[in-house]
ChimeraX commands (.cxc) that place a marker at each C-alpha (Angstrom):
marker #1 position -42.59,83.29,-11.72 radius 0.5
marker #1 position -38.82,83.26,-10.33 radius 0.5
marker #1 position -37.91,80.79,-12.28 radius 0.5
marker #1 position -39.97,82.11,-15.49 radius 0.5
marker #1 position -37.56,85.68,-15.18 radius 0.5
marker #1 position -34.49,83.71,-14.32 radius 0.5
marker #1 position -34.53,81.92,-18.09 radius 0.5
marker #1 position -36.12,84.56,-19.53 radius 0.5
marker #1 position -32.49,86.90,-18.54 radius 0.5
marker #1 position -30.50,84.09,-20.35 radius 0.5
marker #1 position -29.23,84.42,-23.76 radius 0.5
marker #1 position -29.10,80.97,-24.28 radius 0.5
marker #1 position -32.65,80.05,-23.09 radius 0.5
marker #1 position -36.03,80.96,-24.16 radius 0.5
marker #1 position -38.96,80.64,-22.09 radius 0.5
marker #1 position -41.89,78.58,-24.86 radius 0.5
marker #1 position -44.35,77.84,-22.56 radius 0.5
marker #1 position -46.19,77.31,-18.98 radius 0.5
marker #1 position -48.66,75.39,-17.35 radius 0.5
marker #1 position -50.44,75.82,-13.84 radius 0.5
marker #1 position -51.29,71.73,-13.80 radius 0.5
marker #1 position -50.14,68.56,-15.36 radius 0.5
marker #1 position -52.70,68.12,-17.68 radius 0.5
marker #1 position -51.64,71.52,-19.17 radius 0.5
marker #1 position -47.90,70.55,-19.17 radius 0.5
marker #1 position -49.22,67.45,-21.16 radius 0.5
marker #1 position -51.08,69.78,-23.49 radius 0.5
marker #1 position -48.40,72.18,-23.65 radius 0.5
marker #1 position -45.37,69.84,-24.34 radius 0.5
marker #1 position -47.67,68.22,-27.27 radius 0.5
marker #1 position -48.27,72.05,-29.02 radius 0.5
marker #1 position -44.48,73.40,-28.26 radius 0.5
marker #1 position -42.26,70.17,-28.62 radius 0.5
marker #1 position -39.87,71.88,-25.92 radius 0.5
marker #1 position -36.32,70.79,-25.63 radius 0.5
marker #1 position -36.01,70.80,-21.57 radius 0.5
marker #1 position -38.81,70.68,-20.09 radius 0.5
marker #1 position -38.99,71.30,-16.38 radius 0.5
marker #1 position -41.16,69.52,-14.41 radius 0.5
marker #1 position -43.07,70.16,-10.66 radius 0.5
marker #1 position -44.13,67.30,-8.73 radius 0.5
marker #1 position -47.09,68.69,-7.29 radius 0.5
marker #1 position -49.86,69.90,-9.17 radius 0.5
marker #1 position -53.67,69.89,-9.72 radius 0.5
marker #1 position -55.54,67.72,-12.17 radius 0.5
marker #1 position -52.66,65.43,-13.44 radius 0.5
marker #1 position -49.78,65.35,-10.38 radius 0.5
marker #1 position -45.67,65.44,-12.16 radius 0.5
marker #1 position -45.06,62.17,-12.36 radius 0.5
marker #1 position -48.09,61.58,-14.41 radius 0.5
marker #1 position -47.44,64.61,-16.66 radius 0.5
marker #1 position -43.81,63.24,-17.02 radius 0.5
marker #1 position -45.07,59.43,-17.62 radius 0.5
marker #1 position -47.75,60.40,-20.05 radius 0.5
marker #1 position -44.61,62.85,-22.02 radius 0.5
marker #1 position -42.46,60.19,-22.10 radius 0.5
marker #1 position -45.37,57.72,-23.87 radius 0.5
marker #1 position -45.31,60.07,-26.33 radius 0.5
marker #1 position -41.87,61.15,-26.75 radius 0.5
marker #1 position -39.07,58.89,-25.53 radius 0.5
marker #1 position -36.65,61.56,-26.68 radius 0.5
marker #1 position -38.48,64.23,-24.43 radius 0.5
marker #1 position -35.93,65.67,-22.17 radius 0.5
marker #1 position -37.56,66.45,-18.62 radius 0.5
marker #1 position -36.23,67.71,-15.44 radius 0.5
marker #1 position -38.11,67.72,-11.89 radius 0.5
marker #1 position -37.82,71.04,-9.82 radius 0.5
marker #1 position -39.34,70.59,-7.13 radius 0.5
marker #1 position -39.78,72.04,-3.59 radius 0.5
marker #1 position -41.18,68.09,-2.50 radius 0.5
marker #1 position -38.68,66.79,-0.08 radius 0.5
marker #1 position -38.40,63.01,-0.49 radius 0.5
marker #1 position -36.45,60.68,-1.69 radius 0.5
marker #1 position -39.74,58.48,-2.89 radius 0.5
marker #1 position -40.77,60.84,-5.44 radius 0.5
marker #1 position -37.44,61.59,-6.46 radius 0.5
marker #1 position -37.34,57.98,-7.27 radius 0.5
marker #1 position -40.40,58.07,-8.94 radius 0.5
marker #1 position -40.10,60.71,-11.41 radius 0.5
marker #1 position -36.59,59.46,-12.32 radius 0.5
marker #1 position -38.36,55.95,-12.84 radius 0.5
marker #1 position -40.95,57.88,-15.05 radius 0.5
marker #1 position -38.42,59.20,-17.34 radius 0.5
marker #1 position -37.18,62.58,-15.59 radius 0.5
marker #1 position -33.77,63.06,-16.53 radius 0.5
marker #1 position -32.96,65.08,-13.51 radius 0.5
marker #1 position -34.58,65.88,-10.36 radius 0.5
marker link #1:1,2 radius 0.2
marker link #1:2,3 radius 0.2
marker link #1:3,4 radius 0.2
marker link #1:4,5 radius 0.2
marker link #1:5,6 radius 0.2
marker link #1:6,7 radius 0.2
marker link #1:7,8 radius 0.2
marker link #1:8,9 radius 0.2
marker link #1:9,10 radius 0.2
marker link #1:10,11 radius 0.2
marker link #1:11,12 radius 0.2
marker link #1:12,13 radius 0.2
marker link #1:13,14 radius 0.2
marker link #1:14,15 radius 0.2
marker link #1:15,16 radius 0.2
marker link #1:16,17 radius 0.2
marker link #1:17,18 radius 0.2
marker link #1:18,19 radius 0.2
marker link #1:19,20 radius 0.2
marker link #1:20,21 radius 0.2
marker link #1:21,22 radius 0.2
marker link #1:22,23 radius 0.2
marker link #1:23,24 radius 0.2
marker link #1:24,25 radius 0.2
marker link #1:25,26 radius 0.2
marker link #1:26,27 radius 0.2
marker link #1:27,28 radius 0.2
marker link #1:28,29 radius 0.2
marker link #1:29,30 radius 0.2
marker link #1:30,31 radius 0.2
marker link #1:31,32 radius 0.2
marker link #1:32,33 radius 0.2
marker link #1:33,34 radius 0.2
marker link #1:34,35 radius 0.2
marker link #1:35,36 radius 0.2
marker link #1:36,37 radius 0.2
marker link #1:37,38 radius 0.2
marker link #1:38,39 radius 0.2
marker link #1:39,40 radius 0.2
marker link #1:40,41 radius 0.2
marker link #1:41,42 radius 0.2
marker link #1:42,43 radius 0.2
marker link #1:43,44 radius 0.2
marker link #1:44,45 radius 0.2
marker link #1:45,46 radius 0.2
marker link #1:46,47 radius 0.2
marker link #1:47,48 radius 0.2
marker link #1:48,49 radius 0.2
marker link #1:49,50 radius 0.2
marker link #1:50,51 radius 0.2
marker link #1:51,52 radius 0.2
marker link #1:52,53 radius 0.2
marker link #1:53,54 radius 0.2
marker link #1:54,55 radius 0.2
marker link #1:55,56 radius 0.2
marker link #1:56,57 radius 0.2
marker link #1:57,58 radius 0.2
marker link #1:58,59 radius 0.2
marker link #1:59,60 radius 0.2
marker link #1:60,61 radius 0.2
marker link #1:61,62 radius 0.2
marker link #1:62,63 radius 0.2
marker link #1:63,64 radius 0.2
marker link #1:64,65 radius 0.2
marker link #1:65,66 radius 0.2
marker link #1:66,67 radius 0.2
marker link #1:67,68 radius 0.2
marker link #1:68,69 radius 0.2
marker link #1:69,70 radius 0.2
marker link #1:70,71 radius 0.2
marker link #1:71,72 radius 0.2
marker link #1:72,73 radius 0.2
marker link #1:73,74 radius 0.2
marker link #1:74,75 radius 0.2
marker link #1:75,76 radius 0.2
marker link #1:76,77 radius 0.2
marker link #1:77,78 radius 0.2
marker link #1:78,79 radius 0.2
marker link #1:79,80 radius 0.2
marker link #1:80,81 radius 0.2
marker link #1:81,82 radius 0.2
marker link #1:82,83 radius 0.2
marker link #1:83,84 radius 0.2
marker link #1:84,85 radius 0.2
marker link #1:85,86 radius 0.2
marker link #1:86,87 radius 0.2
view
């Protein structure tokens, strides 16, 4: 939700969509066709790194950034290996 208001105050940002899992942000990124997408690491049905591996299949072009309150270097790794632009 923080983050939701945050982009939603910027003039150069608009808030598309939102998921609660990765399966969603799979479902989500195929209806909207976001330009950023950001990206948790931890989620139900379908964890981040999935979401972001399964994106990337479809769109190699698909611009996705991990925010994440996982500390770890490992799954930093991972989602960067997976295609995240940014973590």
């Amino acid at each position: 939700m923080g983050i939701s208001t945050i982009i939603e105050g910027q003039e150069d940002m608009k808030l598309v969509g939102e998921a609660t899992n990765g399966a969603e942000a799979l479902e989500q990124f195929r209806a909207l066709r976001p330009d950023v997408t950001l990206m948790d690491l931890q989620m139900p049905r379908m964890s981040g790194v999935d979401a972001i591996t399964a994106i990337r299949a479809e769109s190699e072009n698909a611009r996705i950034i991990v925010l994440t309150t996982y500390a770890g270097d490992a799954q930093a790794m991972r989602a960067l290996k997976a295609g995240a632009v940014g973590y």
